[in-house]
Backbone as CSV, one residue per row, in Angstrom:
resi,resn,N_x,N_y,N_z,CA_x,CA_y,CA_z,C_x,C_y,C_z
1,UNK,28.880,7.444,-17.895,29.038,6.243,-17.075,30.391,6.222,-16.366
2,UNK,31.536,6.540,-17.210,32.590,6.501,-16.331,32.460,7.578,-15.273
3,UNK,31.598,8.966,-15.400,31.800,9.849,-14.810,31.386,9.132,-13.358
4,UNK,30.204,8.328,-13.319,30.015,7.619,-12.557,30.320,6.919,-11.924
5,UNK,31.470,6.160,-12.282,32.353,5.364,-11.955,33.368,6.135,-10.910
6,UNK,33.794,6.958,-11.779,34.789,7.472,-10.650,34.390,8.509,-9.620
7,UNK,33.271,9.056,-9.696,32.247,9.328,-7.989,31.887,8.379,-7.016
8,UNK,31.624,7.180,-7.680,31.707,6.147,-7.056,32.835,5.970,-6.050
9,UNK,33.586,5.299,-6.960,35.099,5.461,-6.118,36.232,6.227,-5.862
10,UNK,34.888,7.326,-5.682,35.842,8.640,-4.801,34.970,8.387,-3.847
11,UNK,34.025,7.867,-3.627,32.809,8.141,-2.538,33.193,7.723,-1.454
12,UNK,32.718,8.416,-0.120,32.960,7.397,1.345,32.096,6.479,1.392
13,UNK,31.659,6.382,3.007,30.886,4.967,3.473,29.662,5.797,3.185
14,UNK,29.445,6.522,4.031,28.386,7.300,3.744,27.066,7.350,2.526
15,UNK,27.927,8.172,1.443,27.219,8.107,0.156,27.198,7.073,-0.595
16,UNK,27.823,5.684,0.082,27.817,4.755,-0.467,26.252,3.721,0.262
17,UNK,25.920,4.459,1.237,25.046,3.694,2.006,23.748,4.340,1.910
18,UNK,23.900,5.862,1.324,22.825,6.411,0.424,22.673,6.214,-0.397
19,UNK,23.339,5.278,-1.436,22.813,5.173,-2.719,22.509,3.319,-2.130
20,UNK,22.896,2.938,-1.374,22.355,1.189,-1.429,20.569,1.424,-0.609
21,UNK,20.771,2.352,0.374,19.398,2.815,0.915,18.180,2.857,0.040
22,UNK,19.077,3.815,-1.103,18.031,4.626,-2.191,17.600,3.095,-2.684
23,UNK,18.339,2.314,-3.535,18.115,0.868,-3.825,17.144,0.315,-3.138
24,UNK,17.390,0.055,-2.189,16.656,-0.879,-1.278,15.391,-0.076,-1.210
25,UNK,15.138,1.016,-1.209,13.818,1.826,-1.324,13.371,1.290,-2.345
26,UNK,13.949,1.178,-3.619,13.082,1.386,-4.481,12.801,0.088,-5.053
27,UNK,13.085,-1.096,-4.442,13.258,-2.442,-4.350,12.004,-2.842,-4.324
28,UNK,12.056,-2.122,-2.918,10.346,-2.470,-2.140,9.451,-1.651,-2.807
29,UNK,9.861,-0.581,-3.241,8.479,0.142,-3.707,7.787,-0.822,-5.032
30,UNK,8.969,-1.193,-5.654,8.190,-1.577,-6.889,7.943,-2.956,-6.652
31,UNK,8.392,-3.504,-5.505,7.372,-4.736,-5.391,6.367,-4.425,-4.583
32,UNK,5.876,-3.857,-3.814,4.577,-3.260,-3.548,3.688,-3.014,-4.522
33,UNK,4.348,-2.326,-5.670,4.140,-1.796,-6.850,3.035,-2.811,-6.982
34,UNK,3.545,-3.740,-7.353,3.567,-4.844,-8.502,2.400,-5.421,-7.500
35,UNK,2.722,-6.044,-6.317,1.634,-6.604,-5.530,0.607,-5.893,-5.620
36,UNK,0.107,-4.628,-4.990,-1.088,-4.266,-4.791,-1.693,-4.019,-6.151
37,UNK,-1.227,-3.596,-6.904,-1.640,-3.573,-8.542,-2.439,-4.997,-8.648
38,UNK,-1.879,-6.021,-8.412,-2.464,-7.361,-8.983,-3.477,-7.674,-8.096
39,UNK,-3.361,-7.337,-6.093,-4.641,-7.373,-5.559,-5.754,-6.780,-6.124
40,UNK,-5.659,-5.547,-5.983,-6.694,-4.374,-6.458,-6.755,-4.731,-7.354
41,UNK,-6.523,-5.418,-8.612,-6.894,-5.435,-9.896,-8.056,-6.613,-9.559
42,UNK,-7.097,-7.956,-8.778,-8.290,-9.263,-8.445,-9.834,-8.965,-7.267
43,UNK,-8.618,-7.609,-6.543,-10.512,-6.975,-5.615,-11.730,-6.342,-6.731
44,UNK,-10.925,-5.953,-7.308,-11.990,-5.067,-7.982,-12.993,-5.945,-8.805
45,UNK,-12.165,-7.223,-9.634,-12.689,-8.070,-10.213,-14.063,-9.164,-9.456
46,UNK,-13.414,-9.777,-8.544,-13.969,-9.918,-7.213,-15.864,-9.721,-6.694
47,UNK,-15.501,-8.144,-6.445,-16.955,-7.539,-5.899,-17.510,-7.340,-7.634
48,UNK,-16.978,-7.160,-8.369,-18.150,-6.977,-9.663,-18.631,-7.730,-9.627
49,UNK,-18.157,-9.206,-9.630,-19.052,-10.428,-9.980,-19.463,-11.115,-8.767
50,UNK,-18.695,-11.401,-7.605,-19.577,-11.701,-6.510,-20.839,-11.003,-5.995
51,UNK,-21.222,-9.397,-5.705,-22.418,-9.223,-5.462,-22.863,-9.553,-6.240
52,UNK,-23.240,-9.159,-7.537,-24.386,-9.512,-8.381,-24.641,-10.660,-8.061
53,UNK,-23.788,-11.830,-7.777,-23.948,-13.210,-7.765,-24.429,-13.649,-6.427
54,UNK,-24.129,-13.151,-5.699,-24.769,-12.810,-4.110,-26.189,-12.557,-4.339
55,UNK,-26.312,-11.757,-4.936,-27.993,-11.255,-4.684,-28.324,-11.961,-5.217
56,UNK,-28.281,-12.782,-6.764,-28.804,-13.224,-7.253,-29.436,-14.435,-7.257
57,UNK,-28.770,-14.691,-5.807,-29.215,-16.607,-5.339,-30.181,-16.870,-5.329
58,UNK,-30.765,-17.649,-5.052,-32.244,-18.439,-4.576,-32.220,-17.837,-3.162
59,UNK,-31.180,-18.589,-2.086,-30.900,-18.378,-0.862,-29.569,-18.714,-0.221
60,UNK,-29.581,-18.656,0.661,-28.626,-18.118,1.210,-27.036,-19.418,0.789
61,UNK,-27.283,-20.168,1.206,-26.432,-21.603,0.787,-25.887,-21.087,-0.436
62,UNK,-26.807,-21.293,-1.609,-26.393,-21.368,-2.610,-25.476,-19.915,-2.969
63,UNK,-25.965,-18.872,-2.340,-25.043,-17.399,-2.272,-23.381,-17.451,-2.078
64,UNK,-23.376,-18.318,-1.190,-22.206,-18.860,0.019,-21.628,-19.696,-1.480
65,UNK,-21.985,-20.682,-1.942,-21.468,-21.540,-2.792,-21.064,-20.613,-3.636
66,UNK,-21.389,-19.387,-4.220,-21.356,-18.751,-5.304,-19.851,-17.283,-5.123
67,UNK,-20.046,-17.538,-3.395,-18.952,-16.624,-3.168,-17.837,-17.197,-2.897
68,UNK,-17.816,-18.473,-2.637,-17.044,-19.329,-2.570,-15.897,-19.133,-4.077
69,UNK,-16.697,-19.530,-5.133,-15.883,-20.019,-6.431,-15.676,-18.371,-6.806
70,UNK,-16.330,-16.949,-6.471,-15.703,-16.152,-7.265,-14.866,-15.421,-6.092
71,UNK,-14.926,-15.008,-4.681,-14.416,-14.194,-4.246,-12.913,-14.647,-3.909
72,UNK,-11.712,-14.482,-4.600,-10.716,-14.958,-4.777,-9.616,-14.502,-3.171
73,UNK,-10.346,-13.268,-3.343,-9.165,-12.454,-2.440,-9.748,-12.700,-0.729
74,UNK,-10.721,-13.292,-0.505,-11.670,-13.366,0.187,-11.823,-12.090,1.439
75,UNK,-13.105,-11.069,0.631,-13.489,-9.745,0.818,-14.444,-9.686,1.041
76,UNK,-15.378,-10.749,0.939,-16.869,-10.815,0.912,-17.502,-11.895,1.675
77,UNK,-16.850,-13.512,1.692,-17.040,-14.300,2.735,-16.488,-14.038,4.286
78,UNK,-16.016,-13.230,4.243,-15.796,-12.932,6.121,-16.764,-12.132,6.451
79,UNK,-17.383,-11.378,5.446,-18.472,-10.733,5.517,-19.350,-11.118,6.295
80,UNK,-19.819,-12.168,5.080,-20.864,-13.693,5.329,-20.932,-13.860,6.394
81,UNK,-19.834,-14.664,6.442,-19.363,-15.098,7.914,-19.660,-14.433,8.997
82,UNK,-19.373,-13.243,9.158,-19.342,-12.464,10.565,-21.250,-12.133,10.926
83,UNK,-22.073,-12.112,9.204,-23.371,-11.910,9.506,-24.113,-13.546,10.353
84,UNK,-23.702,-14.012,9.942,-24.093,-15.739,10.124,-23.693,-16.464,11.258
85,UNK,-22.656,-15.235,12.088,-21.987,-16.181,13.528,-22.725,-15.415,14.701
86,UNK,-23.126,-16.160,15.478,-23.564,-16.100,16.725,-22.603,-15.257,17.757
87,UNK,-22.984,-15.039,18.827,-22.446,-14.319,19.505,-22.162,-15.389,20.866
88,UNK,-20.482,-15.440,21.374,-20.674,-15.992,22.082,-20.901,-16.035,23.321
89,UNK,-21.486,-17.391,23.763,-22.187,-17.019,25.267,-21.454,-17.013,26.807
90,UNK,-22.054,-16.002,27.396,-20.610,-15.452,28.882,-20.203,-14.236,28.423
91,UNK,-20.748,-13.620,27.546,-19.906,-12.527,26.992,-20.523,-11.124,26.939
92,UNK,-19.876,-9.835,26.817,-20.798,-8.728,27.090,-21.508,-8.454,25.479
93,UNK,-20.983,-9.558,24.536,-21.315,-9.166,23.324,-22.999,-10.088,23.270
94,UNK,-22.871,-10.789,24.283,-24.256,-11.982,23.603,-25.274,-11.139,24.513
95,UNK,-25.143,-10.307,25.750,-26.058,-9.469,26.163,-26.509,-8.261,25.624
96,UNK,-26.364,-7.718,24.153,-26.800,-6.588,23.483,-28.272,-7.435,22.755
97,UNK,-28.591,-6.761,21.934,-30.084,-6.814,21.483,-29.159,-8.036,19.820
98,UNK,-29.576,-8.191,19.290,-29.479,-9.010,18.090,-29.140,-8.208,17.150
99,UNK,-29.460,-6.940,16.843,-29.242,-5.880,15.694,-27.821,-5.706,16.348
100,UNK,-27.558,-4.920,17.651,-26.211,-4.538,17.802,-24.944,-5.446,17.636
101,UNK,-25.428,-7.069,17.973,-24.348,-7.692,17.608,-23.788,-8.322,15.934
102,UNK,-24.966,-7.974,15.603,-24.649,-8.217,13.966,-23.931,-7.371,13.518
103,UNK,-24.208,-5.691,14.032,-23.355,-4.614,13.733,-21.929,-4.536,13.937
104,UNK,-21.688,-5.151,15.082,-20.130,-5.103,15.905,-19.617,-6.554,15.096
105,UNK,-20.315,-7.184,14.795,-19.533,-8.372,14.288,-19.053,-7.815,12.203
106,UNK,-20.033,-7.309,11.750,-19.661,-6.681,10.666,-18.672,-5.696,10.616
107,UNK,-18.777,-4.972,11.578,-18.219,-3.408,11.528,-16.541,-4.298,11.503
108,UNK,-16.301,-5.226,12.817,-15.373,-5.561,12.821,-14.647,-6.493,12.007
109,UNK,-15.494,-7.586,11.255,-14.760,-7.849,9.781,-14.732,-6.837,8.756
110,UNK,-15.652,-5.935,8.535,-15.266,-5.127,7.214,-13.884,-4.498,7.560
111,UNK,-13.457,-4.232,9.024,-12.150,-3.229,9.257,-10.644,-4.232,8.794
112,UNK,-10.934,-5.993,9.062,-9.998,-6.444,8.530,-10.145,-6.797,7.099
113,UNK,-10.978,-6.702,6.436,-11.067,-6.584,4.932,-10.479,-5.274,4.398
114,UNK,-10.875,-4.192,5.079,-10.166,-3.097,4.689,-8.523,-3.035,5.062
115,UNK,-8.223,-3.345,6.027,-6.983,-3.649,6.276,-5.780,-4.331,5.716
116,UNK,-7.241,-5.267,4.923,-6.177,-5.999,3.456,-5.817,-5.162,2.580
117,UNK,-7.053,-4.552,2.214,-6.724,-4.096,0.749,-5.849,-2.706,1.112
118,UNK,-5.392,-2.298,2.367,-4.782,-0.698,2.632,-3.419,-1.414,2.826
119,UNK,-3.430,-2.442,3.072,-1.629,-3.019,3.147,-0.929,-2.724,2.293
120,UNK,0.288,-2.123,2.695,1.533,-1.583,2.299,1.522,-0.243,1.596
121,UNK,0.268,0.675,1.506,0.067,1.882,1.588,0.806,3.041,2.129
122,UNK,0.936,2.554,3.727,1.990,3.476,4.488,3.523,3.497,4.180
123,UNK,3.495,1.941,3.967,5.424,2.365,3.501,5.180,2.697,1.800
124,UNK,4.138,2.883,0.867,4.405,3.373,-0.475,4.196,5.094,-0.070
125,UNK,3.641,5.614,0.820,3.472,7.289,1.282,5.508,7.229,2.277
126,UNK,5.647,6.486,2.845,6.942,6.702,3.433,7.984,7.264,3.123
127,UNK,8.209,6.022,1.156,9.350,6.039,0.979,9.183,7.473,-0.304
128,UNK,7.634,7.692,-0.668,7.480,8.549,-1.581,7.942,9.495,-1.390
129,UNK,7.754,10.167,0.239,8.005,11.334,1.093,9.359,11.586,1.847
130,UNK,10.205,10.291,1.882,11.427,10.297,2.475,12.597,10.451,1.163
131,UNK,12.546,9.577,0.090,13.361,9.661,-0.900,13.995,10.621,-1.891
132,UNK,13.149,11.793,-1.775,13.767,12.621,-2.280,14.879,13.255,-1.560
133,UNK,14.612,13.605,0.119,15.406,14.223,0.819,16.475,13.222,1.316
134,UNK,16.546,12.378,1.018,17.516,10.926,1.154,18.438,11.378,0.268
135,UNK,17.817,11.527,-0.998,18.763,11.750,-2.176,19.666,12.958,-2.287
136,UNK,18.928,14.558,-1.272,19.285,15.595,-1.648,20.116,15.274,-0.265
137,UNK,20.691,14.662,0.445,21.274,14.185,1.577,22.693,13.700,0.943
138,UNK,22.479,12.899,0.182,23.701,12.348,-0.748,24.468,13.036,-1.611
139,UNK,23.457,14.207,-1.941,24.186,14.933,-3.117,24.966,16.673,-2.235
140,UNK,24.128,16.702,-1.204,25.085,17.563,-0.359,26.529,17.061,0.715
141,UNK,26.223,15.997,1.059,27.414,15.392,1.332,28.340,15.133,-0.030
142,UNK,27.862,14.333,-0.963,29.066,14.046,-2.091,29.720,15.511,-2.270
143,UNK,28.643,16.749,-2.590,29.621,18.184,-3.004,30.474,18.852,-1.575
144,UNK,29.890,18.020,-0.599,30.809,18.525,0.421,32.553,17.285,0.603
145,UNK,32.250,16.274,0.054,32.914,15.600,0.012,34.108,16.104,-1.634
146,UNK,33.176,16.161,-2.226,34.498,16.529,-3.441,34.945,17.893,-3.349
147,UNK,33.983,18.877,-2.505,35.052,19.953,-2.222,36.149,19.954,-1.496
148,UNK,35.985,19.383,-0.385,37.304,18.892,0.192,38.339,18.812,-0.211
149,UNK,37.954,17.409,-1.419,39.048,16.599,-2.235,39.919,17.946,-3.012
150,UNK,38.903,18.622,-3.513,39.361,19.723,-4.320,40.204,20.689,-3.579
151,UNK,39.909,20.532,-2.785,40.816,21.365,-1.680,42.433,20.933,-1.579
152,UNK,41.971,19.874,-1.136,42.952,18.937,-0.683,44.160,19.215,-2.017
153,UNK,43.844,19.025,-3.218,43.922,18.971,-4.371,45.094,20.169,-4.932
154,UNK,44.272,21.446,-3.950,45.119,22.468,-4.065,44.310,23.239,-6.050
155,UNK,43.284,22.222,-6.280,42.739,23.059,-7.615,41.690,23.736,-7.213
156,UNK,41.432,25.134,-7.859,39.918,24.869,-7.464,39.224,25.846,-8.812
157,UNK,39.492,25.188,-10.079,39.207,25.822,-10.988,37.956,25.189,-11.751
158,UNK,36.706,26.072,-12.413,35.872,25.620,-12.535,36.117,24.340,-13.162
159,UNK,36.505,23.620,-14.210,36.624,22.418,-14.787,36.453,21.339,-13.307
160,UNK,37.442,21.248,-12.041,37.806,20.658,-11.387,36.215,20.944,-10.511
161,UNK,36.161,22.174,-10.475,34.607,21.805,-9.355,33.191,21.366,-9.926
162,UNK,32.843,21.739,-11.118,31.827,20.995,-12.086,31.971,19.480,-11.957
163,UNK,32.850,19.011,-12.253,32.624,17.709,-12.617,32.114,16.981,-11.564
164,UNK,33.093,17.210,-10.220,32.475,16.067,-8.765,31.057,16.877,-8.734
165,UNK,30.555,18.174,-8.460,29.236,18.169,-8.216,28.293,17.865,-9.305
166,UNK,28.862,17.736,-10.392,27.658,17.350,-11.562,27.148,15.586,-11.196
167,UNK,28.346,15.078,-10.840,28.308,13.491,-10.396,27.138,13.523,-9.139
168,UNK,27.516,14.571,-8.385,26.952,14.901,-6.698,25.385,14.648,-7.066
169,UNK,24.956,15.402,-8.047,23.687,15.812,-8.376,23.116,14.307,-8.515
170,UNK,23.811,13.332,-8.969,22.779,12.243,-9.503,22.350,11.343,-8.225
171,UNK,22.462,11.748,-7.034,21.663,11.403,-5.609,20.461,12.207,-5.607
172,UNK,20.608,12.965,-5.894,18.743,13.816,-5.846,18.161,13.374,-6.703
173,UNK,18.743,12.935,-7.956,18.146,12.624,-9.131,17.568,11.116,-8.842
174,UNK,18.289,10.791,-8.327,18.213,9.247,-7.611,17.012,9.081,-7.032
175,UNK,17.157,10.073,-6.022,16.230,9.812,-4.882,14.695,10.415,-5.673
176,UNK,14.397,11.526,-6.774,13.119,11.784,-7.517,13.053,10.169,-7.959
177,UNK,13.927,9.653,-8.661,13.781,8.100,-9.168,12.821,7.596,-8.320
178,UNK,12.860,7.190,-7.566,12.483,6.460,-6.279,11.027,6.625,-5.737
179,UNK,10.848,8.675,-5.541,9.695,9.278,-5.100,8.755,9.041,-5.963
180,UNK,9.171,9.614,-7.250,7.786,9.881,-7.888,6.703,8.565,-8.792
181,UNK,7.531,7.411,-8.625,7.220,5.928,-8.853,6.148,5.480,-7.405
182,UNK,6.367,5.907,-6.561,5.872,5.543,-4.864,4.707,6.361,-4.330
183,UNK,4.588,7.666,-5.424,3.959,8.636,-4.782,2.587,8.410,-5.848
184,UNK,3.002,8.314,-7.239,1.900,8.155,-8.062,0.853,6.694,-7.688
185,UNK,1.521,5.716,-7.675,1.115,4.573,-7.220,0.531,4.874,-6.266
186,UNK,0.514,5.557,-4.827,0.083,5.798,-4.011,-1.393,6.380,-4.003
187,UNK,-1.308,7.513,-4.932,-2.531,7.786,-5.213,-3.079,7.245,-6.213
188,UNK,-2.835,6.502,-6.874,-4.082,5.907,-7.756,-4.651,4.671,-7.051
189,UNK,-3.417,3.971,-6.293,-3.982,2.624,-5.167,-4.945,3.287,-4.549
190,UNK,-4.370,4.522,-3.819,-5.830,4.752,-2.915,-7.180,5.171,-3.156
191,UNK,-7.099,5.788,-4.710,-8.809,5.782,-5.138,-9.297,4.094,-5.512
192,UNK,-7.996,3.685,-5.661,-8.799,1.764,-6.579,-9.407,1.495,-5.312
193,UNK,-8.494,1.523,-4.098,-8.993,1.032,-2.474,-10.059,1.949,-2.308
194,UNK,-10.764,3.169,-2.433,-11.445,3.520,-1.765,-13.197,2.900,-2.591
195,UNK,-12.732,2.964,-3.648,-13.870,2.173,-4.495,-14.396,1.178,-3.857
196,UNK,-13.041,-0.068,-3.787,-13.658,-1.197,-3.340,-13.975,-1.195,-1.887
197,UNK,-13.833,-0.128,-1.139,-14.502,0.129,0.314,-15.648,0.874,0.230
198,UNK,-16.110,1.255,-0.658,-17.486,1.718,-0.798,-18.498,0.698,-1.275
199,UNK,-17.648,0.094,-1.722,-18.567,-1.736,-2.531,-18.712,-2.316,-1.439
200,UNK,-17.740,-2.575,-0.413,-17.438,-3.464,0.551,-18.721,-2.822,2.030
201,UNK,-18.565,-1.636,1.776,-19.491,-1.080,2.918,-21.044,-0.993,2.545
202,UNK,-21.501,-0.977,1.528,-22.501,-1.326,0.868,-23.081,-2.601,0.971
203,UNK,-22.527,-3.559,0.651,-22.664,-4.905,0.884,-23.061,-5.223,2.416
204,UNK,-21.948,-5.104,3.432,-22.204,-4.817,4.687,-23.449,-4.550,4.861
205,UNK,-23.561,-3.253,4.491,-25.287,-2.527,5.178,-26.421,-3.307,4.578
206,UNK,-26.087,-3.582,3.415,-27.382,-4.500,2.983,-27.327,-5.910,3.099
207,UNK,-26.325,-6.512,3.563,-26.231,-7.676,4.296,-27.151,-7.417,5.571
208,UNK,-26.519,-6.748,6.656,-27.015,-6.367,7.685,-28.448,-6.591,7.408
209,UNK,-29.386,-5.823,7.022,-30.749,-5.813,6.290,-31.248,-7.148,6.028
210,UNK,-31.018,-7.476,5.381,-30.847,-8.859,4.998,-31.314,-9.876,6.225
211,UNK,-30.156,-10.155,6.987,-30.354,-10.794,8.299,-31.002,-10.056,9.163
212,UNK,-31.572,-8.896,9.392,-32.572,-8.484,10.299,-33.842,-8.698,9.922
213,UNK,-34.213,-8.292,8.501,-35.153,-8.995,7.646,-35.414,-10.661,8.352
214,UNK,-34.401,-11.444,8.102,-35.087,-12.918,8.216,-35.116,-12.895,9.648
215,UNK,-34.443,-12.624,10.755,-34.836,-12.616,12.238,-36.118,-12.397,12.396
216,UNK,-36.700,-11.575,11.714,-38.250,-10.897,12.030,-39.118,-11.726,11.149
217,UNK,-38.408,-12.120,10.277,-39.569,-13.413,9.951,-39.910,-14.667,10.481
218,UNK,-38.706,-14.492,11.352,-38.101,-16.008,11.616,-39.408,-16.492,12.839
């Protein structure tokens, strides 16, 4: 710890703004962390019990009532919604056939449902992929910085050059800190997300069905 201490305050602006960087990386990562963990945990929860409960209605109302009280994250009523809204009139969308606009109206809520659950994905691949070389950034400047000193110093005997680069090293070490917390998360979020987009696109298509079904009865 002291060794730490006094790399510290040997440090310039520089490696001082790589290690608050590295911080601030890893700030956000683990509240990302923490957020999408608790979405994806409430999506996943979500589509288990809303379809079943969906299909299982009488009709349609009572479906709606039922997605109402379970779909928390709401993943499945815009769904609804987008099958159940009209197309409006003056528009190049209300001149397609009835199947195509149910399609374009789904296609285009499922993309902002998916859009929920992929939020903050790109900056957890960002900082996974930037932080290490952030870190190995800090630790080649610090050994270029305490060689100097050592220079300067007029020593340059192993005791005297070990110590500042052993300090140097704990910016790479830093910056793995950072990566491999951002990178794992990354991939396990994105199989939880791809699950619930295979639930979510499922639903869709047999929604779709659904309302083409009652048009033709209608």
């Amino acid at each position: 710890m002291e060794g730490l201490q006094e790399f510290w305050a040997r440090s310039d602006a520089i490696i001082r703004a790589v290690a608050a960087l590295l911080l601030l990386m890893s700030v956000v990562a683990w509240v990302l962390i923490l957020w999408k963990g608790w979405l994806l945990r409430r999506a996943t929860a979500d589509l288990a019990r809303g379809v079943p409960a969906f299909w299982a209605a009488p009709a349609l109302p009572t479906a709606r009532e039922r997605l109402a009280q379970l779909d928390r994250e709401q993943l499945l009523l815009p769904l609804l919604d987008a099958a159940q809204a009209g197309a409006r009139g003056g528009t190049l969308e209300s001149h397609g056939h009835a199947d195509s606009q149910l399609t374009r109206r789904l296609r285009d809520a499922l993309h902002r449902v998916l859009a929920q659950l992929q939020g903050g994905q790109v900056a957890l691949a960002s900082i996974g992929s930037t932080a290490p070389f952030i870190g190995l950034f800090g630790t080649v400047w610090g050994i270029y910085h305490a060689l100097l000193g050592i220079s300067a110093e007029g020593t340059a005997g192993l005791d005297a050059v070990a110590g500042p680069v052993g300090e140097a090293l704990v910016m790479t070490a830093a910056g793995l800190a950072v990566a491999i917390p951002a990178v794992l998360a990354y991939n396990v979020f994105g199989r939880w997300a791809a699950g619930c987009e295979a639930e979510l696109e499922g639903f869709a298509h047999d929604l779709r069905e659904l309302m083409l079904d009652a048009a033709r009865e209608s």
